[in-house]
C-alpha positions in Angstrom: -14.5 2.4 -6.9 -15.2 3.5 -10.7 -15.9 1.4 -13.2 -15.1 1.8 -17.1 -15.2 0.2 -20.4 -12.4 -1.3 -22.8 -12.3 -3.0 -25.7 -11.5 -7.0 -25.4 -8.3 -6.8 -27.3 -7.2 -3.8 -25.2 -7.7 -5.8 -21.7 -5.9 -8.5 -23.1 -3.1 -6.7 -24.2 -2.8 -5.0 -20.5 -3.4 -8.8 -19.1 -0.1 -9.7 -21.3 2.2 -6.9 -20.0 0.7 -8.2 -15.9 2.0 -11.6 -17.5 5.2 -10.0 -18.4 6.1 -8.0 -15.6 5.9 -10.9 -13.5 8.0 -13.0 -15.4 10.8 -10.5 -15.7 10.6 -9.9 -12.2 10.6 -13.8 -11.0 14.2 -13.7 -13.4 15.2 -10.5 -11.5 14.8 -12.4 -8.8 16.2 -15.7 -9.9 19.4 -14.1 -11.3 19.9 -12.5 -7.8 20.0 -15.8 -6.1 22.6 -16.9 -8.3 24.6 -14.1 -7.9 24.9 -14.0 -4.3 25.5 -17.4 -4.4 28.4 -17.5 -7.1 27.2 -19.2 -9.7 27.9 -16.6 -13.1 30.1 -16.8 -15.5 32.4 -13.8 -16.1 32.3 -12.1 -19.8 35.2 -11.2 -21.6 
């Protein structure tokens, strides 16, 4: 395994996009469910 060095700020920004992805994914997700299971409303 290597091993580098990053600033603070820069490791929390990447920590925030992990944070992210895994929200938008759990939505993905969650929107799916409700779509196979009817419940959407159709735009005009």
């Amino acid at each position: 395994m290597e091993t580098i060095t990053i600033s603070r700020s820069e490791y929390e920004r990447l920590k925030k996009f992990e944070t992210l992805d895994f929200e938008l994914i759990r939505q993905f997700a969650s929107s799916l469910d409700d779509l196979k299971k009817g419940r959407f409303k159709r735009l005009a």
